[in-house]
Structure formats: C-alpha cells, structure tokens
PDB file with SEQRES, HELIX, SHEET and CRYST1 records, atoms N, CA, C and O in Angstrom:
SEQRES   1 A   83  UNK UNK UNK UNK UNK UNK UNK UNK UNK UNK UNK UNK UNK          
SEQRES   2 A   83  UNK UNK UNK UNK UNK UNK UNK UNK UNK UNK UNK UNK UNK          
SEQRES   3 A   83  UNK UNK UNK UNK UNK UNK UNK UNK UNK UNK UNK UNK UNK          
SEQRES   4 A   83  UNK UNK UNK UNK UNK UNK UNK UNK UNK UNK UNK UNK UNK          
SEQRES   5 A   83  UNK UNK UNK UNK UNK UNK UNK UNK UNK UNK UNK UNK UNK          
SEQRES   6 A   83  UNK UNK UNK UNK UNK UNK UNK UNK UNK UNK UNK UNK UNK          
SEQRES   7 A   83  UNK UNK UNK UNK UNK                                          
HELIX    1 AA1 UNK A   16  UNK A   25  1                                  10    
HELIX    2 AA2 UNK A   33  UNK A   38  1                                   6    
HELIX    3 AA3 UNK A   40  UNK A   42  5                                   3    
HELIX    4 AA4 UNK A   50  UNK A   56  1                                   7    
HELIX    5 AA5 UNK A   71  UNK A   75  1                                   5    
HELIX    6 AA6 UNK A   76  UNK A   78  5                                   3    
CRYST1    1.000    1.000    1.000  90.00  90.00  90.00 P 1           1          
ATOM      1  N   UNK A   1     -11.117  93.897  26.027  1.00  0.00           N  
ATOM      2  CA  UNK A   1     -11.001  93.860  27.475  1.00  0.00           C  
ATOM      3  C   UNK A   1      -9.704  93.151  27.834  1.00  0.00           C  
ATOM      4  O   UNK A   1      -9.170  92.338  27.079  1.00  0.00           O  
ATOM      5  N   UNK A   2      -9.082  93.601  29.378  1.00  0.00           N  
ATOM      6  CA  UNK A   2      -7.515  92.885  29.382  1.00  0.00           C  
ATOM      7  C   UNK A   2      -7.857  92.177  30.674  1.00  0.00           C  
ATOM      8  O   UNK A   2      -8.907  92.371  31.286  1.00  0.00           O  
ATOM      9  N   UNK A   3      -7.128  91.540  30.958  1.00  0.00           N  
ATOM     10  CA  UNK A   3      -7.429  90.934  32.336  1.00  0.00           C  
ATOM     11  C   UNK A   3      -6.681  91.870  33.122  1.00  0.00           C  
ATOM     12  O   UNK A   3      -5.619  92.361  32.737  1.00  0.00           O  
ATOM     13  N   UNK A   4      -7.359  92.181  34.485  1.00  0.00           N  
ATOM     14  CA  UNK A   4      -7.287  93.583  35.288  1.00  0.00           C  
ATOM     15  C   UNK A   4      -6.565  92.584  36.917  1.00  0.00           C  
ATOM     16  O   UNK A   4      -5.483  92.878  37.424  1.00  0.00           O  
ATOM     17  N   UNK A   5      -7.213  91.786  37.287  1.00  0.00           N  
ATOM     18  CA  UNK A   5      -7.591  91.644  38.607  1.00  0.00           C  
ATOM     19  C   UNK A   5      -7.146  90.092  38.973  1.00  0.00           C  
ATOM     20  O   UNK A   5      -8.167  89.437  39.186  1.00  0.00           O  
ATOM     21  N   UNK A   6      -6.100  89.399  39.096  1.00  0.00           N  
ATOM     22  CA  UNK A   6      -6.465  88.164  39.698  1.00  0.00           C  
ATOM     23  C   UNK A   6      -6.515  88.060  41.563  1.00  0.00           C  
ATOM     24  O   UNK A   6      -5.496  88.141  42.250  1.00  0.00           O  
ATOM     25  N   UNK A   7      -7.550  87.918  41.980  1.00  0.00           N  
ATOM     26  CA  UNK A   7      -7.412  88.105  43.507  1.00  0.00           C  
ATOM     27  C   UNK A   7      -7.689  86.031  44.222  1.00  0.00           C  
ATOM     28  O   UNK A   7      -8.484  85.139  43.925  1.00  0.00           O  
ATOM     29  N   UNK A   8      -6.785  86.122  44.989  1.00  0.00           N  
ATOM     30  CA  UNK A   8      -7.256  84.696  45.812  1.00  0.00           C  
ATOM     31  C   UNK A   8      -7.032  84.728  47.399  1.00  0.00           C  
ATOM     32  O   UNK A   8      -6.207  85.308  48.105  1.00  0.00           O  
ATOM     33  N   UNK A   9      -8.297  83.714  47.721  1.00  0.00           N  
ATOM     34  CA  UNK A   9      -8.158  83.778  49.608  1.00  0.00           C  
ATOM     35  C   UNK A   9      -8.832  82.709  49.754  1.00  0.00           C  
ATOM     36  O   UNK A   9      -9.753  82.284  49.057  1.00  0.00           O  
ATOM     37  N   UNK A  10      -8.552  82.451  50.300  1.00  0.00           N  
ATOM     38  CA  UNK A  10      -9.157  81.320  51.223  1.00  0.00           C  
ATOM     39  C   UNK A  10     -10.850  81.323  51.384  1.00  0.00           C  
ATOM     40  O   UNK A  10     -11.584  82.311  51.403  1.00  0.00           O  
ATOM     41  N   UNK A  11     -11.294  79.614  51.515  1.00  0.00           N  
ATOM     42  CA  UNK A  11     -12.882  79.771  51.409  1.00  0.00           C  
ATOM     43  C   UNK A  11     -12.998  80.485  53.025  1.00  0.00           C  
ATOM     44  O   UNK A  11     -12.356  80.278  54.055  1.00  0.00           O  
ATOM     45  N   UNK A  12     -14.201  81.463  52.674  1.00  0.00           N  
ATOM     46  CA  UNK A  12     -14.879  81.599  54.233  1.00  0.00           C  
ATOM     47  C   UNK A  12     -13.884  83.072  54.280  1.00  0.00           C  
ATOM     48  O   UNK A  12     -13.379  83.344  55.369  1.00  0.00           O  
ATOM     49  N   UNK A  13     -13.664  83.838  53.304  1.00  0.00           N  
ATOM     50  CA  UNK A  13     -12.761  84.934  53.428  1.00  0.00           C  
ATOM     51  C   UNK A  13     -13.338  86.224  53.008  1.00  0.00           C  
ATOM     52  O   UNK A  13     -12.964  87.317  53.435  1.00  0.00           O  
ATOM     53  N   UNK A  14     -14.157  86.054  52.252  1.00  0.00           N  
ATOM     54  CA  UNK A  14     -15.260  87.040  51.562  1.00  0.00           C  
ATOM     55  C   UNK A  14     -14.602  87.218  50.248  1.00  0.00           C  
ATOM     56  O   UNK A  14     -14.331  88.359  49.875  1.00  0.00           O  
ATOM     57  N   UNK A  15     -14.196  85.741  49.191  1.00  0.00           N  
ATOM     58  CA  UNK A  15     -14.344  85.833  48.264  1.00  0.00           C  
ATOM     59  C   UNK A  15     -15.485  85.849  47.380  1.00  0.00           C  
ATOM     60  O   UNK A  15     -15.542  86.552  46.371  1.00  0.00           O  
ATOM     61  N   UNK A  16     -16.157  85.269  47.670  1.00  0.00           N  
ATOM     62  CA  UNK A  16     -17.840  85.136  47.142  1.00  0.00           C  
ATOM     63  C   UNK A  16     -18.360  86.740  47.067  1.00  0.00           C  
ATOM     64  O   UNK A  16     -18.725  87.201  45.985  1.00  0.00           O  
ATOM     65  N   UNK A  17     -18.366  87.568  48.311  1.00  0.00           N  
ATOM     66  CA  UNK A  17     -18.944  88.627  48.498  1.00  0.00           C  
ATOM     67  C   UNK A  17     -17.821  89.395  47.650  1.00  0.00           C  
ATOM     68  O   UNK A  17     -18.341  90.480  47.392  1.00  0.00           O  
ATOM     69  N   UNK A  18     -16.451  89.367  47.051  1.00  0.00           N  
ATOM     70  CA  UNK A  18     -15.198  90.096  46.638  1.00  0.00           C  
ATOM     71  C   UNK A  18     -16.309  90.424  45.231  1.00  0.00           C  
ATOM     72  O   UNK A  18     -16.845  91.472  44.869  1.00  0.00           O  
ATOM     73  N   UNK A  19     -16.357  88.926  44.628  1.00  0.00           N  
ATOM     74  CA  UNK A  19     -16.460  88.983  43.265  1.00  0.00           C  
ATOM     75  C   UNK A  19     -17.988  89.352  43.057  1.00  0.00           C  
ATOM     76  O   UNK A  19     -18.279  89.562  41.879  1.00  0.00           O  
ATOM     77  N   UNK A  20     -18.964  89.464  43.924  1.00  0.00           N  
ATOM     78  CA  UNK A  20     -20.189  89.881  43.688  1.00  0.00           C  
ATOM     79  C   UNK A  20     -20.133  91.160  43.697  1.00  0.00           C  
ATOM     80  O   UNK A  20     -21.095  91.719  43.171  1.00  0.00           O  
ATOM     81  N   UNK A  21     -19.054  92.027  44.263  1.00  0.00           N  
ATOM     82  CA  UNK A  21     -18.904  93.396  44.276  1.00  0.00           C  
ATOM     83  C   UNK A  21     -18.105  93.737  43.244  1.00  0.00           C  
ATOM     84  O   UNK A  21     -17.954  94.923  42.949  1.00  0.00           O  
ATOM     85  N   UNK A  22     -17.505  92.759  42.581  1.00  0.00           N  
ATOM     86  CA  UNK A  22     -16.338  93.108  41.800  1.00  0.00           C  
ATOM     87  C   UNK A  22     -17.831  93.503  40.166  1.00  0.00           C  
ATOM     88  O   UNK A  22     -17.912  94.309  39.238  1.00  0.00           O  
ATOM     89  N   UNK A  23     -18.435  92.685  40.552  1.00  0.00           N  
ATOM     90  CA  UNK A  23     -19.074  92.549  39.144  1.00  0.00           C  
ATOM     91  C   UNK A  23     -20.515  93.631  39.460  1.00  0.00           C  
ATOM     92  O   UNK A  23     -21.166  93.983  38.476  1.00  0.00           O  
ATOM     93  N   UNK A  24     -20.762  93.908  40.265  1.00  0.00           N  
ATOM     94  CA  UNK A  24     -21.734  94.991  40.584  1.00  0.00           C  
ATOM     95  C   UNK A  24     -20.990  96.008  40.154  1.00  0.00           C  
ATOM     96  O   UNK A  24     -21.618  96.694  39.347  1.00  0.00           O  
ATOM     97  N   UNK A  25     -19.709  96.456  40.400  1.00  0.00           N  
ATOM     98  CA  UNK A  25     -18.935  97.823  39.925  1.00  0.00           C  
ATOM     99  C   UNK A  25     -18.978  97.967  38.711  1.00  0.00           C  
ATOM    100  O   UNK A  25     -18.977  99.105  38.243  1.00  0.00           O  
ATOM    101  N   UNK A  26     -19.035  96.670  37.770  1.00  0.00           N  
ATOM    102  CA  UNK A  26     -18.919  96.738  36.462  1.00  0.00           C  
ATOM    103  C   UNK A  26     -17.765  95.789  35.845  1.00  0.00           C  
ATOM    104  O   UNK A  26     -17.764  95.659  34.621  1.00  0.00           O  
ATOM    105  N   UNK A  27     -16.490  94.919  36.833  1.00  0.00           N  
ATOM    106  CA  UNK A  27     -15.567  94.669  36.670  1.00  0.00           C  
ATOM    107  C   UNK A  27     -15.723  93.003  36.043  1.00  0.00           C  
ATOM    108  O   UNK A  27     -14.772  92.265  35.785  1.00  0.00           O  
ATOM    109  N   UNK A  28     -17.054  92.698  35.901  1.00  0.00           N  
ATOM    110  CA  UNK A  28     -17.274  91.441  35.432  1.00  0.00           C  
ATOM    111  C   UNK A  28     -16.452  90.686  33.915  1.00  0.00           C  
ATOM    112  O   UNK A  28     -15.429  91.242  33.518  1.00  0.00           O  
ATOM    113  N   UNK A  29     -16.809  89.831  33.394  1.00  0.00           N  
ATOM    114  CA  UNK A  29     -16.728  88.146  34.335  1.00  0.00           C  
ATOM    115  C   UNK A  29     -16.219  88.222  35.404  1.00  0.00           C  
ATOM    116  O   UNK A  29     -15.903  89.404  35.273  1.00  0.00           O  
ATOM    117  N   UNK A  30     -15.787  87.923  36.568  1.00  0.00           N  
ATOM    118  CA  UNK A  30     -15.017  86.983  37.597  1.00  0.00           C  
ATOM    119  C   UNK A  30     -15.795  86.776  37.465  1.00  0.00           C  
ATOM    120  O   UNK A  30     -16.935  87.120  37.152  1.00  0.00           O  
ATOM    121  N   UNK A  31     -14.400  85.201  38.063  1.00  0.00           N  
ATOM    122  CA  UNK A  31     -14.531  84.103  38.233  1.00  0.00           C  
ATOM    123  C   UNK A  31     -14.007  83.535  39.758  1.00  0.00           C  
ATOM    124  O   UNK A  31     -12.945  83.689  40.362  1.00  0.00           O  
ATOM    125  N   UNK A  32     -15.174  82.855  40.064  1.00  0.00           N  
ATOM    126  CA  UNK A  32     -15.038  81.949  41.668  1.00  0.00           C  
ATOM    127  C   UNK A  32     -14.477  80.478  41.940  1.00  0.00           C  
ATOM    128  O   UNK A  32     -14.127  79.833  40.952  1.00  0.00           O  
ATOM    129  N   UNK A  33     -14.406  80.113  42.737  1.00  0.00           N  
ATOM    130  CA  UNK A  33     -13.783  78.498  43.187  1.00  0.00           C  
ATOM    131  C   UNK A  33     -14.997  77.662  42.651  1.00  0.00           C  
ATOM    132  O   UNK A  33     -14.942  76.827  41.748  1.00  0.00           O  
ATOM    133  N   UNK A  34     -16.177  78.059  43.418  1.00  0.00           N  
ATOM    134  CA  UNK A  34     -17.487  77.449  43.009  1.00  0.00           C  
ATOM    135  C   UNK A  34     -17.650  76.800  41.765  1.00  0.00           C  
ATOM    136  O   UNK A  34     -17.800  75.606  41.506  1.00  0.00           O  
ATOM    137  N   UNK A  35     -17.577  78.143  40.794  1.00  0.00           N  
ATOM    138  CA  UNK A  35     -17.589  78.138  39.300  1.00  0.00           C  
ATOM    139  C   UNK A  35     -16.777  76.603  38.863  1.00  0.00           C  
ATOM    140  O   UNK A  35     -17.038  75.485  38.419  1.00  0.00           O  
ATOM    141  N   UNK A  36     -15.922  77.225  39.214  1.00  0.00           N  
ATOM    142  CA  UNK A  36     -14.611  76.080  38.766  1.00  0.00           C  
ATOM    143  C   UNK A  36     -15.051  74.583  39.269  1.00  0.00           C  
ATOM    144  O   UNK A  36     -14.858  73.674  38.462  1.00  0.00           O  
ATOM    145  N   UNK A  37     -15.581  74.284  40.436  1.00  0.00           N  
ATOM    146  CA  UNK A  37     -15.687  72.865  40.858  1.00  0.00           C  
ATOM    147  C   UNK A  37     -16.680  72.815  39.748  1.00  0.00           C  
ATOM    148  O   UNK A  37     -16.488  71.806  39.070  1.00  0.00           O  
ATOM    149  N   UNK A  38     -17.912  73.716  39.215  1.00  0.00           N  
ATOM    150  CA  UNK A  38     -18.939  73.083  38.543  1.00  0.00           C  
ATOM    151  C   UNK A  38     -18.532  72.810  37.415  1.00  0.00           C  
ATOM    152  O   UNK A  38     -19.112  71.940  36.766  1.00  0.00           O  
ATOM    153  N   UNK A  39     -17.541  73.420  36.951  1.00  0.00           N  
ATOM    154  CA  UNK A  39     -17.044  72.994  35.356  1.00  0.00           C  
ATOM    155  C   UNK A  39     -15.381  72.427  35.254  1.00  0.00           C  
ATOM    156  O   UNK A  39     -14.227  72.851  35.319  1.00  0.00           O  
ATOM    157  N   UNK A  40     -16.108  71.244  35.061  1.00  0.00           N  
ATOM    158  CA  UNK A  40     -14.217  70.302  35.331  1.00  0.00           C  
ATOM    159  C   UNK A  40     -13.627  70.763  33.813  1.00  0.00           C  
ATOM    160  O   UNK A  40     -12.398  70.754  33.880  1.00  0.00           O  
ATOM    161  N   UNK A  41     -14.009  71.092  32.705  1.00  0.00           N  
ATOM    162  CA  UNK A  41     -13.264  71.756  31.550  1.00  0.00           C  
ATOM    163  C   UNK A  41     -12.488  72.906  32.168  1.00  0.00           C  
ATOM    164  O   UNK A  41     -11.809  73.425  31.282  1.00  0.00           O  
ATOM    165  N   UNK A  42     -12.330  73.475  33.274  1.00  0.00           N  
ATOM    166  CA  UNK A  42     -12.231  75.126  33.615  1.00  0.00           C  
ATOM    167  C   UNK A  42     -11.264  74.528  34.785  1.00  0.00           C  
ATOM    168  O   UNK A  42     -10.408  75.379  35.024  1.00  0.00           O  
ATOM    169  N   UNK A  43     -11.092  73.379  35.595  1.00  0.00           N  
ATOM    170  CA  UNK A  43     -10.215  73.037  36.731  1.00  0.00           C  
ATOM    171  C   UNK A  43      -8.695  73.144  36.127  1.00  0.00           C  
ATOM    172  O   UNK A  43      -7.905  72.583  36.887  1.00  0.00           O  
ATOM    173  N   UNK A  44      -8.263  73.535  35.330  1.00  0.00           N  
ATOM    174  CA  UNK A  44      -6.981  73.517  35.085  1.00  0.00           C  
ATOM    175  C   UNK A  44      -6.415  74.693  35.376  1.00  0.00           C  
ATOM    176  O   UNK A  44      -6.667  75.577  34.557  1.00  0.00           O  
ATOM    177  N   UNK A  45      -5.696  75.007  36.323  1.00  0.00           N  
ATOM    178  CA  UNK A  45      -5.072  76.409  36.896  1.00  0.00           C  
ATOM    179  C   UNK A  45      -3.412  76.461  35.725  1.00  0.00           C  
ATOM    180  O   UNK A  45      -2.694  75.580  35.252  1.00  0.00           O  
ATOM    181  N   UNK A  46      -3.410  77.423  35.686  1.00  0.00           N  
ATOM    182  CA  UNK A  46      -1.793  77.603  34.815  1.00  0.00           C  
ATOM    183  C   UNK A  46      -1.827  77.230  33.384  1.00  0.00           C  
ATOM    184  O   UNK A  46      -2.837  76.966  32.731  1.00  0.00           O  
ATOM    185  N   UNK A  47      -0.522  77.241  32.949  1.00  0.00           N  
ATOM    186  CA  UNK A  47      -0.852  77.308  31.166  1.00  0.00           C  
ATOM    187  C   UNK A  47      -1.093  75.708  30.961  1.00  0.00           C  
ATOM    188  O   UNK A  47      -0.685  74.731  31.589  1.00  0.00           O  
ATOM    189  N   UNK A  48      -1.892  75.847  29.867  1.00  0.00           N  
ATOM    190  CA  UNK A  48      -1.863  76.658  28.758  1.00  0.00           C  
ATOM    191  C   UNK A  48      -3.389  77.202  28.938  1.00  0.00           C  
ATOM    192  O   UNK A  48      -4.440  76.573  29.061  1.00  0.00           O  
ATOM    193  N   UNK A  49      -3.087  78.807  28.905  1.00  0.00           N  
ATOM    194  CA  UNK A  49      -4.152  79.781  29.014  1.00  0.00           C  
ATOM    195  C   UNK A  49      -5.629  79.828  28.734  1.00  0.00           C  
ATOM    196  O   UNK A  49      -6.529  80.391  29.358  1.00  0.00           O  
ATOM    197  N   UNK A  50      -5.660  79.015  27.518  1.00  0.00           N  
ATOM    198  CA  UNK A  50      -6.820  78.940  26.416  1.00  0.00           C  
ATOM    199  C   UNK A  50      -8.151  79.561  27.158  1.00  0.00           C  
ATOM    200  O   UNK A  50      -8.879  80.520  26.901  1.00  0.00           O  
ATOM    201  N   UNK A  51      -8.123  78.287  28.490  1.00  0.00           N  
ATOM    202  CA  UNK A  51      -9.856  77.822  28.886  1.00  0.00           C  
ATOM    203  C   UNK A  51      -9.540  79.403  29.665  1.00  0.00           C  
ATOM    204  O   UNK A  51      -9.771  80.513  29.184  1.00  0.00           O  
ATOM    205  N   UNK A  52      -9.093  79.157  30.668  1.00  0.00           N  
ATOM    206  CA  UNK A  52      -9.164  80.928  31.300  1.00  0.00           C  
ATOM    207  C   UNK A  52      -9.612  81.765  30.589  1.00  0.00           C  
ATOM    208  O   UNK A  52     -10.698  82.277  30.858  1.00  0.00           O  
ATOM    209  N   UNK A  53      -8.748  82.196  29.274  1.00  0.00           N  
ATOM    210  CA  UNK A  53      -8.589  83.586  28.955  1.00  0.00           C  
ATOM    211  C   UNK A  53     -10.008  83.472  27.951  1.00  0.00           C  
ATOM    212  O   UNK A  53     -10.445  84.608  27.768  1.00  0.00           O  
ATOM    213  N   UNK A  54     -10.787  82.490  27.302  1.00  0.00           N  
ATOM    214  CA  UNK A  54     -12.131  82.107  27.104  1.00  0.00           C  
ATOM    215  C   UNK A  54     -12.871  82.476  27.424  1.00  0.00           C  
ATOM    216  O   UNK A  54     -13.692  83.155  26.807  1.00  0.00           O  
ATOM    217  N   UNK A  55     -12.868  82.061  28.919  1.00  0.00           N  
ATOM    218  CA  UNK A  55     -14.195  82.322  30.032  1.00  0.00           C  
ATOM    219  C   UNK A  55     -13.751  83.667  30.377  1.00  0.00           C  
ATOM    220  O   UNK A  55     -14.837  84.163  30.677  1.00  0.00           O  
ATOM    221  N   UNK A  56     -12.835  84.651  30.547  1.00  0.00           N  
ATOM    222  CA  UNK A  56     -13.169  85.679  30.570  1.00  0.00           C  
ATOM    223  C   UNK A  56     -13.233  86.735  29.311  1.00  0.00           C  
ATOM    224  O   UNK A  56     -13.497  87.935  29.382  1.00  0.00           O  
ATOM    225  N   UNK A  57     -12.952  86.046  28.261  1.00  0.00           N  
ATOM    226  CA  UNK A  57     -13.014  86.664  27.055  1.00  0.00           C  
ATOM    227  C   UNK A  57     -11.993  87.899  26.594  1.00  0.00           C  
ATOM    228  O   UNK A  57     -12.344  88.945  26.049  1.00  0.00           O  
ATOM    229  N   UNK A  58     -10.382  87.432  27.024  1.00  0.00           N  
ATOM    230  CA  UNK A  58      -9.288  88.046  26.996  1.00  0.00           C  
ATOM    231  C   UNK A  58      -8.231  87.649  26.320  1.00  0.00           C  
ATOM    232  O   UNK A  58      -7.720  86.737  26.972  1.00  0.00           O  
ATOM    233  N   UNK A  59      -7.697  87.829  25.462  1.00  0.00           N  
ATOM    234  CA  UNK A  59      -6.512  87.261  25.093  1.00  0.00           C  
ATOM    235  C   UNK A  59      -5.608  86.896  25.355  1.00  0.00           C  
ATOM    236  O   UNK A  59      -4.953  87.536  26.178  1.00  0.00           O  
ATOM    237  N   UNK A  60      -5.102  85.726  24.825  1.00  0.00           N  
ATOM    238  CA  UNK A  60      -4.009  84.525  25.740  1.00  0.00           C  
ATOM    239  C   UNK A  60      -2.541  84.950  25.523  1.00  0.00           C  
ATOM    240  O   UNK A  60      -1.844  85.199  24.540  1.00  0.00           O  
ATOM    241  N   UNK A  61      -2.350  84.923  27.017  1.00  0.00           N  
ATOM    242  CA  UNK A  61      -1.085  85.635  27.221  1.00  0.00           C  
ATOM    243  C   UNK A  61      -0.103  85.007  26.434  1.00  0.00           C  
ATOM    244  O   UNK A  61      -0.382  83.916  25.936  1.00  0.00           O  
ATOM    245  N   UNK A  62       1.302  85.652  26.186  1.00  0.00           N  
ATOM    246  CA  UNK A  62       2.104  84.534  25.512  1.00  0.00           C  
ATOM    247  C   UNK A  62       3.641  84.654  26.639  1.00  0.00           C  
ATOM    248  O   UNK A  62       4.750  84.370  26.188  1.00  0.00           O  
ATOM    249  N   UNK A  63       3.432  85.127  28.161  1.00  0.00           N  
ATOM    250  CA  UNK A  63       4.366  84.268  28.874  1.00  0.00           C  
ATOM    251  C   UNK A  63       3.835  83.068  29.343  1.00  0.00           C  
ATOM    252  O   UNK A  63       2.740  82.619  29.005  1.00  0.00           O  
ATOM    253  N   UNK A  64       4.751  82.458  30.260  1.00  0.00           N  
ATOM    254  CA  UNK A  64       4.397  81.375  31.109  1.00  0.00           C  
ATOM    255  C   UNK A  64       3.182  81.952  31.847  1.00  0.00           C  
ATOM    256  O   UNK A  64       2.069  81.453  31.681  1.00  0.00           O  
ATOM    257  N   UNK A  65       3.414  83.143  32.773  1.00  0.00           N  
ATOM    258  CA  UNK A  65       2.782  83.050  34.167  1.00  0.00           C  
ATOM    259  C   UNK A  65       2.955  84.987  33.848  1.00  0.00           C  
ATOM    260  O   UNK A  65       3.950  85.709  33.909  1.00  0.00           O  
ATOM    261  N   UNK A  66       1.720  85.252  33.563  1.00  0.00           N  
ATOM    262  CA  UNK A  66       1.682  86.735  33.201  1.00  0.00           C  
ATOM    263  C   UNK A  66       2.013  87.837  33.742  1.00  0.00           C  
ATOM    264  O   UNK A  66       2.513  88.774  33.119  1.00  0.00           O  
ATOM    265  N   UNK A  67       1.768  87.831  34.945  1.00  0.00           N  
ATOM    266  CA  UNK A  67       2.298  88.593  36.462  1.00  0.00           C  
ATOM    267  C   UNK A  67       2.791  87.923  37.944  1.00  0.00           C  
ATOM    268  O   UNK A  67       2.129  87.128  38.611  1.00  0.00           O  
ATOM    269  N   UNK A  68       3.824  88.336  38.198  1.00  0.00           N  
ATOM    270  CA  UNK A  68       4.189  87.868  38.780  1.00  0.00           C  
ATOM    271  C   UNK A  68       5.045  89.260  39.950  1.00  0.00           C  
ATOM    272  O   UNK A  68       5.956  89.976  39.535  1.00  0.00           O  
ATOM    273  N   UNK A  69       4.584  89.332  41.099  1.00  0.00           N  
ATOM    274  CA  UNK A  69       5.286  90.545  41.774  1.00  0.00           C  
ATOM    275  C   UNK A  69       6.214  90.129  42.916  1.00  0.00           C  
ATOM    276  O   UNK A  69       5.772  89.666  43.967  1.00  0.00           O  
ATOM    277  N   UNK A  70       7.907  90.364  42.600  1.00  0.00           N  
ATOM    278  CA  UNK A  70       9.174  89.773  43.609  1.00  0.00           C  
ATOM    279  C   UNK A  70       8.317  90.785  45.066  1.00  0.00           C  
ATOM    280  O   UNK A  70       7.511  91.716  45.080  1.00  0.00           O  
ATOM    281  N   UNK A  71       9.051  89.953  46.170  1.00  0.00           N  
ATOM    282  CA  UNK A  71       8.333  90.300  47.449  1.00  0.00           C  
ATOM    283  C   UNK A  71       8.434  92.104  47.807  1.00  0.00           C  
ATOM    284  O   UNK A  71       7.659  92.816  48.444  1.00  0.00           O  
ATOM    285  N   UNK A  72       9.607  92.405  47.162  1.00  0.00           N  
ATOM    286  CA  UNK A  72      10.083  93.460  47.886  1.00  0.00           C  
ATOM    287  C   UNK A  72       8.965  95.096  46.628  1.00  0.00           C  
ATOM    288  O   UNK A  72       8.669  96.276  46.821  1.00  0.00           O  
ATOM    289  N   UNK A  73       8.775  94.120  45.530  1.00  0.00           N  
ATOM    290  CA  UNK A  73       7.529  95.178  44.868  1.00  0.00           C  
ATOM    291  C   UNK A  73       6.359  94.899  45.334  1.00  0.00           C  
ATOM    292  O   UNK A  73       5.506  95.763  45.130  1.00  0.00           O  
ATOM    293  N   UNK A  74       5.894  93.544  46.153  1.00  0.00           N  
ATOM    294  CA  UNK A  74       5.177  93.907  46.038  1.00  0.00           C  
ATOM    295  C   UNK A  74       4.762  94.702  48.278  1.00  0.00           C  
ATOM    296  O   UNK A  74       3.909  95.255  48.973  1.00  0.00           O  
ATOM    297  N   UNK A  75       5.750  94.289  48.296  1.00  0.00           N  
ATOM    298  CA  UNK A  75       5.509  95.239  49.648  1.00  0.00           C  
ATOM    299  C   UNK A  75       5.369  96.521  49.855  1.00  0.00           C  
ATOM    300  O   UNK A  75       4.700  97.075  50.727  1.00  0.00           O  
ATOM    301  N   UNK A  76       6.396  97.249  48.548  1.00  0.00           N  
ATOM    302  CA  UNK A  76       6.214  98.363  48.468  1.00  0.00           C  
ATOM    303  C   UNK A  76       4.984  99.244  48.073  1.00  0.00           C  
ATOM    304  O   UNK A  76       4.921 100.471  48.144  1.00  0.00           O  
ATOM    305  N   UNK A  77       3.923  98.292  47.601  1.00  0.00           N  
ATOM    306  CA  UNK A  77       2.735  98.987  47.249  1.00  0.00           C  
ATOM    307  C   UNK A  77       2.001  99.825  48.799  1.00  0.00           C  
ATOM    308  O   UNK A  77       1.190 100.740  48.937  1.00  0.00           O  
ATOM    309  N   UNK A  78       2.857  98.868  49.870  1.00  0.00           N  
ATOM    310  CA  UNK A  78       1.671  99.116  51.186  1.00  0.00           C  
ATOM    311  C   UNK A  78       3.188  99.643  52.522  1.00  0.00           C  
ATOM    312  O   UNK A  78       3.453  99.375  53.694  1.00  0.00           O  
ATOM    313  N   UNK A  79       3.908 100.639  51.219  1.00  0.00           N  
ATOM    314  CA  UNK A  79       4.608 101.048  52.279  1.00  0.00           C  
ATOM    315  C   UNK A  79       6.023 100.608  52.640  1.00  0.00           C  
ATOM    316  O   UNK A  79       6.946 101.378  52.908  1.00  0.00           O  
ATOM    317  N   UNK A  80       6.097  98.951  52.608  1.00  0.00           N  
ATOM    318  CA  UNK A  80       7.221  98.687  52.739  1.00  0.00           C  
ATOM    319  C   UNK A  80       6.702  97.343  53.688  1.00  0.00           C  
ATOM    320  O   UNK A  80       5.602  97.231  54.229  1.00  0.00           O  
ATOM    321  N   UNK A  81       7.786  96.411  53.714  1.00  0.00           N  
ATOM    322  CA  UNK A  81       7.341  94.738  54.734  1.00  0.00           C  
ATOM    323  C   UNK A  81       7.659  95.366  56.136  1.00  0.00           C  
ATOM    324  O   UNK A  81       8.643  95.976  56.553  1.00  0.00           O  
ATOM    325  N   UNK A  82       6.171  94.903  56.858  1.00  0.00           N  
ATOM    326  CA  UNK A  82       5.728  94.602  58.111  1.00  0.00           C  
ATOM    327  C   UNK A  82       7.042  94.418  59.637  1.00  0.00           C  
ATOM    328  O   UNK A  82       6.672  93.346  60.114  1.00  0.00           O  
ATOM    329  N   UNK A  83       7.994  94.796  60.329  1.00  0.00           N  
ATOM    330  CA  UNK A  83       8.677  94.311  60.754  1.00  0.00           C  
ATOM    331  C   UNK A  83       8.472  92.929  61.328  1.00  0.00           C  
ATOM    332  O   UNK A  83       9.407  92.343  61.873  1.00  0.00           O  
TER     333      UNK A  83                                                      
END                                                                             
C-alpha cells in the first residue's frame, strides 16, 4: 500500500466526517487530530517518518517532505488561481 491522500482543515470542518468516508470507501487507515492527541508516541508531525509511515503501514519515504505542490500546480488542478 502507498500513501494516497494527505488531507488537513481545520477542527469543526468535516474532517471527522472526511475520514469516516474516506475509510467506508475502502481508503483506510486514516488518520485524525483526535487519534493523534490520544497517542503522544504519534504527535510528531514531519521527519523522521518512522511513527507515520507505521501507523499507516507504508513505507518511509526517503525525501525530507514527500509532496509538496508550488502554488501555480497546484491551482492548476481547479482551473487556474481565483482572481
């Protein structure tokens, strides 16, 4: 399995409901904020990969920061930036 999906928003955004749908489709593990406050081994955001790529059972990347999209790709997915 590769890691597919990192999505983030704000609490009170319908992340909770994101990842309950994400994993009803079939797209499971995700992982939530929740999760994370309950397991302080897992609070470490950024490298080194280990605990992440663990808990979702993926192999650890060997850049810094695995994806990363400059503004102007990633605007172009939705067309082009907003005037």
């Amino acid at each position: 399995m590769t890691l597919m999906v990192i999505g983030s928003g704000f609490g009170c955004t319908g992340t909770m409901s994101t990842k309950l749908a994400l994993e009803e489709l079939g797209f499971g593990p995700c992982r939530h904020m929740l999760e994370v406050m309950q397991r302080p081994d897992q609070r470490h955001i950024g490298p080194p990969w280990q605990p992440h790529c663990s808990f979702l059972d993926v192999p650890v990347p060997d850049t810094r920061f695995p994806r990363s999209d400059p503004r102007d790709e990633f605007w172009a997915h939705f067309g082009g930036e907003p005037a």
